[in-house]
N, C-alpha and C positions, 0 to 999 in steps of 0.2 A: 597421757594416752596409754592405755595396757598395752602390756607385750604383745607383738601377734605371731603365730606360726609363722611359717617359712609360706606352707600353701597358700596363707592369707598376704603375705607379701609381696607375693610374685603378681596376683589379681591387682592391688589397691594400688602398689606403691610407686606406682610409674606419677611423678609431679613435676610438673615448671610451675616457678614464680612468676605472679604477674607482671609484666614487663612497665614500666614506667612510661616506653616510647613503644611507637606503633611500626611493622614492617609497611614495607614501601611500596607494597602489593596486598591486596587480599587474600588473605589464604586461604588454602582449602579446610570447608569444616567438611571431613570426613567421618561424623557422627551419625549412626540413625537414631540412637537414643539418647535422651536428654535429660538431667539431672534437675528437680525441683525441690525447693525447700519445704513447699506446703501444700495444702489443697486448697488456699486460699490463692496463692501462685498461680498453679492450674488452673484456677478458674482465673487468674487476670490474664493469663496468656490467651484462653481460652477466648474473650472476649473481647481480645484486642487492646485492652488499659494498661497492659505493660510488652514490652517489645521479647520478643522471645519464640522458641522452638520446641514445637511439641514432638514432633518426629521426622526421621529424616525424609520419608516416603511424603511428606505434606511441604518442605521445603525447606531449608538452614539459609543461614548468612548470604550465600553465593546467588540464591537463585530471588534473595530481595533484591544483592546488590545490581545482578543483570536486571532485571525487571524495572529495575528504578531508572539504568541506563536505557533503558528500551521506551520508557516513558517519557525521559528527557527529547530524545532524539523523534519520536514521535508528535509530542504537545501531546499525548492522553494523560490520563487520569490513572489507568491500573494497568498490569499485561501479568499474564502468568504464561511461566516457559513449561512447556511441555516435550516429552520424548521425541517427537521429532515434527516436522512441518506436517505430514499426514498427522500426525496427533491431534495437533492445535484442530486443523480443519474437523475434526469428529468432534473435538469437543464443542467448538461454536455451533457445528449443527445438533449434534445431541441436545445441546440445550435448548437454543431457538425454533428448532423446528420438532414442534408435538405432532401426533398421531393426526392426520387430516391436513394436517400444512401443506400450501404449496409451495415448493423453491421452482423460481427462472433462476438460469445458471446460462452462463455464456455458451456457445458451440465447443468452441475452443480452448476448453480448460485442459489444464494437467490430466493427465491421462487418470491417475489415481483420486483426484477429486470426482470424477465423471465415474467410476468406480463405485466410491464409500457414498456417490448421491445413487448409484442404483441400488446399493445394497441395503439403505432406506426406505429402497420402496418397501422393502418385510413390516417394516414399521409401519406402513400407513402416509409416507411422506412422498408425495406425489415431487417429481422433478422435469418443468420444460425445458427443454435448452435452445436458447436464441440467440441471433445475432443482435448485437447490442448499436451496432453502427446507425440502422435508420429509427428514433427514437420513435416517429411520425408513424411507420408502417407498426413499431410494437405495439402503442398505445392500442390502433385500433384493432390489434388480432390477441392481444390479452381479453380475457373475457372475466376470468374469476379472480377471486383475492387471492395475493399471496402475502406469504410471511417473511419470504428471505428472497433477498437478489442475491446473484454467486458470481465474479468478477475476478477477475484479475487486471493487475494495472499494465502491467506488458503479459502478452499468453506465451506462453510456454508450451510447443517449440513456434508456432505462427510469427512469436512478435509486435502482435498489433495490441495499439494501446486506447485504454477506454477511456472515453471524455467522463471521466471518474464526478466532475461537476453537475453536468448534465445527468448520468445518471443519477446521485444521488437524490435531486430533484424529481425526478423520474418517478423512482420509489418509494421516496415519500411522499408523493400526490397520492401514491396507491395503499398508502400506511404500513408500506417492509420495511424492512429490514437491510442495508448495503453492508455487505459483507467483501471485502477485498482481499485480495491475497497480491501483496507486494513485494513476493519473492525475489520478482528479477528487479526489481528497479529500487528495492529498500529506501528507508529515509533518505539515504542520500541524493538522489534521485526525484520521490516521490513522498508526501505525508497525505493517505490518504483523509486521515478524522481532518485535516483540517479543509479539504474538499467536499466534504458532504459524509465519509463514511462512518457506519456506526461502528462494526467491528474492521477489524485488520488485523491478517494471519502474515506471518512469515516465518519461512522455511530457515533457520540461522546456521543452517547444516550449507547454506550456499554459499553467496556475497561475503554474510553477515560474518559467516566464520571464516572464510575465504581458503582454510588452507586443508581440504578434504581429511580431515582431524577429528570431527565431530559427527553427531546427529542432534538437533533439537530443533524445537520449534517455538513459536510463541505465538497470543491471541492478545489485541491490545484495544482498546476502547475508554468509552467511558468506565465508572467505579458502579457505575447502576447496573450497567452490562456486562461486563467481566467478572468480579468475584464473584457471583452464582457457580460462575464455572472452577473457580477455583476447587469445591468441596466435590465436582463431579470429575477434576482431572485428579484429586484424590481416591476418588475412590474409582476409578476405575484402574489406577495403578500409572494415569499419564503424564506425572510429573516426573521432571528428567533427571538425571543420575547427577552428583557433585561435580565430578572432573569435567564435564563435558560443560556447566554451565561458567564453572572458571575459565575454562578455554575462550569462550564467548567471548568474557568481558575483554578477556587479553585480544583476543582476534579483534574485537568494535573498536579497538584504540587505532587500528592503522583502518578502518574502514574509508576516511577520506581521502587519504594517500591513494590507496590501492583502487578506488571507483575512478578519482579521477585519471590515474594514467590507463585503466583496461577502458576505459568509456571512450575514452580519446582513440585508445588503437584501435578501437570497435567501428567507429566511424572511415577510420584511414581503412583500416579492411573489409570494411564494406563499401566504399567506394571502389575498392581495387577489383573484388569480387563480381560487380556491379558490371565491369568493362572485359568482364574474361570470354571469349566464344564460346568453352562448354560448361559455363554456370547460366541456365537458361531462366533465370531468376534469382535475386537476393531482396531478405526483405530486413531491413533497417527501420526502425523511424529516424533516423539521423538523416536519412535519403532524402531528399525533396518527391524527389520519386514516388516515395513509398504511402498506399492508401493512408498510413497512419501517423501520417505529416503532420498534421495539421491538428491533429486531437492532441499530438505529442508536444506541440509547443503549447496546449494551454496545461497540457496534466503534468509534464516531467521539467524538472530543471537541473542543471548542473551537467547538461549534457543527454544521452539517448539511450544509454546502458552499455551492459558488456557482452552482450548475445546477440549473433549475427545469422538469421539461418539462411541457406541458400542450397538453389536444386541444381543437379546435374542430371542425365540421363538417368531413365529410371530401371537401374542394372545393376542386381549387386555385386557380379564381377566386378565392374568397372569400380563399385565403392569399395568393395576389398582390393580392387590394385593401387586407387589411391590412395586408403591406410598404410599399406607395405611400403610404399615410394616415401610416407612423412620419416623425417627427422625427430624432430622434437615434439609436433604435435600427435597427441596419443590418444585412441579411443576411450571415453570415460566415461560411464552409465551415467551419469552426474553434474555438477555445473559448478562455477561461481571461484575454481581456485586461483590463485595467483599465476599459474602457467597455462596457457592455452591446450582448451583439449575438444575434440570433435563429439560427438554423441549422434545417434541414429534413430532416432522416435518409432521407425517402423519395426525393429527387432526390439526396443527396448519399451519404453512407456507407452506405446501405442500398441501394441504386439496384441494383445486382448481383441480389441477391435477385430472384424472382419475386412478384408480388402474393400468392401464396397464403404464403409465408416469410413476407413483410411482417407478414401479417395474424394470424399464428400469432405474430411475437412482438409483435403490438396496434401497428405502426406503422403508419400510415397515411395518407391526402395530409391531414390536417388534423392529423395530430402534430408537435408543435414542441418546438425545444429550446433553453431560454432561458440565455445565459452572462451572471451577471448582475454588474455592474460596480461601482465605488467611486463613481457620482453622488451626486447627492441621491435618494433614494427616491420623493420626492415624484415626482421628473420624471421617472422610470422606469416608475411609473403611470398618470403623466397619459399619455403616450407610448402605450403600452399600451392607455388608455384609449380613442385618440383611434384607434388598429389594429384594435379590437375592434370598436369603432362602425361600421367602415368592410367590415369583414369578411361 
């Protein structure tokens, strides 16, 4: 090899030897560009006959290995991770829904999915939103085709869970499309492809990632259905950053640990919630009580989740005195992490809305929404306790 400068050494000359053995984690490839020996290479990478990375912005090592986890854990076929849980949802509907489509979309979506479906109307993408509960009253007040049904498996902040069975039967009588989003109740909980649905979104910025560390998202399905979207969340820029999709994989290794101790407190505080004088509702599926009992033992297993929401007078005095009174529980625009934290739909996700929307889907300045944690139970009530008192 010739001599090289000094300038040319400081660029080239940084090298490790191939390792013999492999480290005991994945690491991070913090590469966007990628070295090829040919253009005969380039094009096997290109077309899939040899395993490899073309650039970092289309996906490295990390975001196969989550994706490959994410398909394990689901029974699909493919999932591409994308920038975050709003991500994924754009990209499943950018794809499936052309100009003239109809989407039905649940009442009670995420406040931001109800958003990015109106921001579609520009497009041409007409959106109803229905309650999904009496399938009998839908059938006969649907009149036109649609392309996509919009669902979630527990709603976020309501709670109520969809007979994810039933519907997909639903809308395939009608030849759509079941699109879920199983943010709050993740595989652990729920699989929805193997109910009926065709795609499945989840937000991994929640549960998935558990420890408010992250943002991403991901879309999972069949191989027929998904990789279209892969070349559209390239190029529109929505595939996720390296660090955040290695954080993933690390965060899904404790995902069964961490679901089933917050699922179980979720239950004990939502019964405690349940008996308190000024919580004038709590709504659980864990509850026997609760409308969404019974859909909840045929769609979720391993329990009812980890989101509890419940109302108290509708005064946001009263909910900023309760804030001030908590201990350990802390207001959090957010969801899903390992310590218990309260969130308020009506200033936060729902805030868009006018009062009379609010009120139509029952939210209201005394509605709360509880993401409940791996503590002790005990001190998640006392906390509670001592919120309510003050309220």
């Amino acid at each position: 090899m010739a001599e090289r400068t000094f300038a040319s050494r400081v660029v080239a000359d940084a090298r490790a030897r191939a390792r013999a053995n492999a480290p005991a984690v994945l690491p991070i490839y913090q590469a966007a560009g990628w070295v090829f020996r040919s253009l005969d290479e380039v094009d096997a990478v290109y077309e899939g006959r040899l395993p490899g990375t073309i650039y970092g912005g289309s996906g490295v090592p990390n975001h196969e290995a989550l994706e490959a986890l994410i398909c394990s854990l689901h029974g699909t076929e493919a999932a591409v991770v994308t920038t975050s849980g709003a991500a994924a949802v754009a990209v499943a509907l950018l794809h499936h829904a052309e100009a003239g489509a109809r989407v039905v979309a649940a009442r009670d979506l995420y406040g931001n999915t109800s958003r990015l479906l109106g921001d579609l109307l520009k497009f041409g993408v007409q959106t109803e939103a229905v309650d999904f509960i009496d399938l009998d009253i839908l059938d006969s007040t649907l009149k036109l085709p649609q392309r996509l049904f919009v669902v979630e498996t527990i709603s976020n902040p309501r709670v109520r869970v969809a007979d994810l069975h039933a519907i997909a039967e639903f809308a395939h009588k009608r030849d759509a499309l079941l699109v879920v989003d199983n943010t709050l109740a993740t595989p652990y909980h729920c699989r929805p492809a193997q109910l009926g649905a065709d795609i499945v979104i989840e937000s991994l910025t929640k549960f998935m990632g558990g420890h408010h560390d992250l943002v991403l998202g991901c879309v999972t399905g069949s191989r027929a259905l998904v990789e279209p979207m892969r070349m559209l969340a390239s190029r529109f820029g929505l595939i996720s950053a390296v660090l955040e999709t290695w954080l993933a994989v690390r965060s899904i290794a404790t995902l069964d640990v961490r679901l089933a101790r917050s699922s179980a407190n979720a239950l004990l505080v939502a019964q405690w919630l349940a008996q308190q004088k000024k919580v004038t509702s709590a709504h659980y599926p864990g509850l026997q009580s609760d409308t969404s009992h019974a859909a909840a033992l045929r769609t979720l297993g391993s329990g009812f989740g980890s989101v509890v929401s419940f109302e108290i007078a509708p005064d946001r005095a009263a909910v900023d005195r309760m804030l001030a009174a908590l201990d350990q529980i802390k207001l959090v625009l957010t969801f899903g992490g390992v310590a218990t934290t309260l969130s308020h739909p009506a200033t936060s996700s729902h805030r868009s809305l006018t009062p009379e929307q609010r009120a139509d889907l029952g939210i209201h300045d005394g509605f709360l929404r509880l993401s409940v944690g791996i503590e002790d139970p005990a001190d998640i009530i006392a906390d509670l306790e001592r919120g309510l008192a003050a309220a």
